[in-house]
C-alpha positions in Angstrom: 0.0 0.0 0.0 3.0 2.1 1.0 4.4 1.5 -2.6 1.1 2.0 -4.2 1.0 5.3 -2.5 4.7 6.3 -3.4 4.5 5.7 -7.0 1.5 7.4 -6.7 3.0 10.4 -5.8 5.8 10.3 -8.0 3.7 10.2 -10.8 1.5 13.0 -9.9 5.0 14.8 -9.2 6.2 14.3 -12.5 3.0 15.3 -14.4 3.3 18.4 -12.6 6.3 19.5 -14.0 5.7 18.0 -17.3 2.8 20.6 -17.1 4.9 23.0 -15.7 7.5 22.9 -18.7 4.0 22.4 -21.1 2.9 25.7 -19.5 4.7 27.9 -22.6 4.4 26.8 -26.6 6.9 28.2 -28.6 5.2 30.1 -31.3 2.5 30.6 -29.7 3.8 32.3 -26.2 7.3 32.9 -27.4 10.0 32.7 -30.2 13.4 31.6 -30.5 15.6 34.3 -32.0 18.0 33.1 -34.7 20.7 35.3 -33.1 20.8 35.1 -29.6 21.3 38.8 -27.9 24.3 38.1 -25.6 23.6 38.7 -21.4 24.9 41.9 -19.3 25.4 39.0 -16.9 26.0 35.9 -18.4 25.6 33.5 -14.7 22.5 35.1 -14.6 18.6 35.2 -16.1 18.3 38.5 -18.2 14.9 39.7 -19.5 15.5 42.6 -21.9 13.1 44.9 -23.0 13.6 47.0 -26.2 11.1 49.9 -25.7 10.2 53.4 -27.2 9.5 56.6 -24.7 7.2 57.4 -28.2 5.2 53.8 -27.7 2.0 53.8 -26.6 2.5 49.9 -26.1 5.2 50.8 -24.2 3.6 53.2 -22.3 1.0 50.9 -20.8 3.5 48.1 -20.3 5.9 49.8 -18.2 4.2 50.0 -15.0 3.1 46.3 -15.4 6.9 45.3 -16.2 8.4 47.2 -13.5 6.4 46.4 -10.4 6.5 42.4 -11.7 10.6 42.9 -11.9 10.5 43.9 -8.4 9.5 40.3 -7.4 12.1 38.7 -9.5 14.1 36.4 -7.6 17.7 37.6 -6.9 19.1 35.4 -9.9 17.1 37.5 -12.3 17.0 40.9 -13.5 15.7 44.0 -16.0 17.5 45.6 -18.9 16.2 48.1 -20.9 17.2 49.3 -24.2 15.9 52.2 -26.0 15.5 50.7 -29.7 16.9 53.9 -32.3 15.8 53.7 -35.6 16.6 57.2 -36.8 19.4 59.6 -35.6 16.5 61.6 -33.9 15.9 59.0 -31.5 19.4 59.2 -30.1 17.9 62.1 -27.6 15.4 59.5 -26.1 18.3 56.8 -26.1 20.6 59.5 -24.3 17.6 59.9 -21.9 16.7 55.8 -21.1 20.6 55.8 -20.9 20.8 58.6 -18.1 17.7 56.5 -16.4 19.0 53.2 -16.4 23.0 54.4 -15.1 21.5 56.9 -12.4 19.5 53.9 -10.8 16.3 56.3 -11.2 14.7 54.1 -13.3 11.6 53.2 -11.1 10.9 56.6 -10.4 11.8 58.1 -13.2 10.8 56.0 -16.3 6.8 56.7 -15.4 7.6 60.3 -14.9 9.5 60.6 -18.6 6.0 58.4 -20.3 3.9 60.5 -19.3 6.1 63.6 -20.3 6.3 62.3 -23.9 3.1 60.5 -24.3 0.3 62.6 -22.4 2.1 66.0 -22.0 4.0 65.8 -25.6 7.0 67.3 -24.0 9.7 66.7 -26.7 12.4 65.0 -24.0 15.0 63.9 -27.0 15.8 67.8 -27.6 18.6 68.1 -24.6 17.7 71.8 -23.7 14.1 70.5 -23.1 14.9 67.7 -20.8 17.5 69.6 -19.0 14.8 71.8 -17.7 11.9 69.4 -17.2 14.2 66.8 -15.3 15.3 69.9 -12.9 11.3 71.1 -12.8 10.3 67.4 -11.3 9.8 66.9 -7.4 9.0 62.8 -7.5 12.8 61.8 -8.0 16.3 63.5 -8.1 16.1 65.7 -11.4 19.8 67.4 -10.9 21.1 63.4 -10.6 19.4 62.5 -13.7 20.9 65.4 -15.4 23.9 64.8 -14.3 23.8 61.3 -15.3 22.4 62.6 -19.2 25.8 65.2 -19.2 28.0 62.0 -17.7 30.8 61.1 -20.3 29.6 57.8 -21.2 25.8 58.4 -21.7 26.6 59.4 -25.9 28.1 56.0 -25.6 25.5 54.4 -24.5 22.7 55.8 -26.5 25.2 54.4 -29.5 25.1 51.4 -28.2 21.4 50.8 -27.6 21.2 52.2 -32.0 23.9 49.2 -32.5 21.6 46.5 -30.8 18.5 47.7 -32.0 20.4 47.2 -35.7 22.5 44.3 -34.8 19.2 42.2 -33.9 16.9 43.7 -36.4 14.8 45.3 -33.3 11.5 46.2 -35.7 8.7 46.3 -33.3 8.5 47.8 -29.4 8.0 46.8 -26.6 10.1 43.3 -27.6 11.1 41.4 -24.1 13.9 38.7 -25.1 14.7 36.6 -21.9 17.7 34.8 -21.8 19.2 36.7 -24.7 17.1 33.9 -27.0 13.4 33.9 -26.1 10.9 36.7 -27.5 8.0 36.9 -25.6 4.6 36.7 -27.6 1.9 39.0 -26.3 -1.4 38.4 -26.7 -4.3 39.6 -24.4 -3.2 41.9 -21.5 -0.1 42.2 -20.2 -0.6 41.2 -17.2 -0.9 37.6 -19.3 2.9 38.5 -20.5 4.2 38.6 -17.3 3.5 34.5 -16.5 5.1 33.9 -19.7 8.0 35.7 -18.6 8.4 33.5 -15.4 8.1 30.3 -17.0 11.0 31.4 -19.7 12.8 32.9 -16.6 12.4 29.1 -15.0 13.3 27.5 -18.6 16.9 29.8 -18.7 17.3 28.9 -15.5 16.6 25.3 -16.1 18.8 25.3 -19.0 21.8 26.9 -17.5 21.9 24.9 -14.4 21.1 27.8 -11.6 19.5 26.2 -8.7 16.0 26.7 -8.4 15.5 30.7 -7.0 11.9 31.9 -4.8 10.6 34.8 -6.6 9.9 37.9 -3.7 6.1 38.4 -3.0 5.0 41.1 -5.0 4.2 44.4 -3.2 0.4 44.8 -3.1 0.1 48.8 -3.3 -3.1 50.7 -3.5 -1.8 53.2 -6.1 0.5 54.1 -8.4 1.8 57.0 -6.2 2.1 54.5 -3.6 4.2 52.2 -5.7 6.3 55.3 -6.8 6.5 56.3 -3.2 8.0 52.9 -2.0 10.4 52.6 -5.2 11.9 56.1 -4.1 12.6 54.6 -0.6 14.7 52.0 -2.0 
């Protein structure tokens, strides 16, 4: 009966995780790229997300995608890449670069969507986002400026127009994880983000991590709340 019971178990164990690794169809939940986008950090899970301050898409993803990468466990992590498909993108570039260096990017990104998108504040000319980053009270301005006049940030909006070309980047928002898996959207976005965890637990499967808890995710009220306890971190 013991044995009975055992096997049992195992099977049900095993028909679990067959599930599990069921849970995402590639071509319908997710693609594999034909050229894998190498990792910041290569003993790591990356999911990267090519976006566009001009996206609507975008827009509407960004709060969904930064709240769920808060409760990424702490072998995963965000990168974001401004995608450049026209020299007069390098302004936004030079801004998602200033962003992403100064560590503002929780309270800052939200701020800079809704200056592009609803207010259609035009943050890629540099005079223009010098004095709206100083104007702003909901995160450092003065250390995202200085971050935008930093000597690398050309650089790095250069960079961000060389991967955009380099891996034929045609479409925003596009979230790769694991430099090889393109996450299909369909539905909400809220839908996207369970896709992302099971390619996060696929990578992981597939490079041999051990097996990582994912944090709780912070129940807020608001998005001022959520900006509020982003700030305090």
């Amino acid at each position: 009966m013991k044995l009975k019971t055992l096997l049992l178990g195992t099977l049900a164990a095993l028909t679990v995780t067959a599930q599990a690794h069921a849970a995402v169809v590639e071509g319908k939940d997710y693609t594999v790229l034909d050229k894998p986008v190498p990792q910041l950090q290569s003993d790591k899970v990356e999911v990267l997300e090519f976006f566009g301050y001009f996206c609507v898409h975008c827009y509407h993803l960004d709060p969904i995608l930064l709240k769920h990468a808060q409760s990424f466990a702490d072998d995963t992590y965000l990168r974001t890449e401004h995608v450049v498909w026209e020299p007069a993108m390098l302004g936004f570039a030079r801004v998602a670069a200033a962003v992403n260096s100064s560590g503002l990017k929780y309270q800052a990104n939200p701020e800079v969507f809704k200056a592009v998108y609803d207010q259609k504040i035009n943050l890629a000319d540099t005079a223009t986002f010098k004095e709206w980053a100083e104007k702003q009270s909901s995160f450092d301005g003065k250390k995202l400026v200085a971050a935008y006049d930093s000597f690398g940030n050309m650089a790095q909006a250069k960079k961000m127009e060389e991967l955009t070309n380099a891996y034929q980047i045609s479409g925003t928002p596009t979230v790769i994880v694991g430099g090889k898996y393109q996450v299909k959207f369909s539905g909400d976005w809220q839908s996207g983000m369970k896709t992302i965890d099971e390619l996060v637990a696929k990578v992981r499967e597939e490079k041999g991590l051990k097996s990582a808890a994912a944090k709780p995710a912070a129940v807020l009220k608001s998005k001022g709340a959520w900006l509020a306890k982003s700030a305090n971190k």
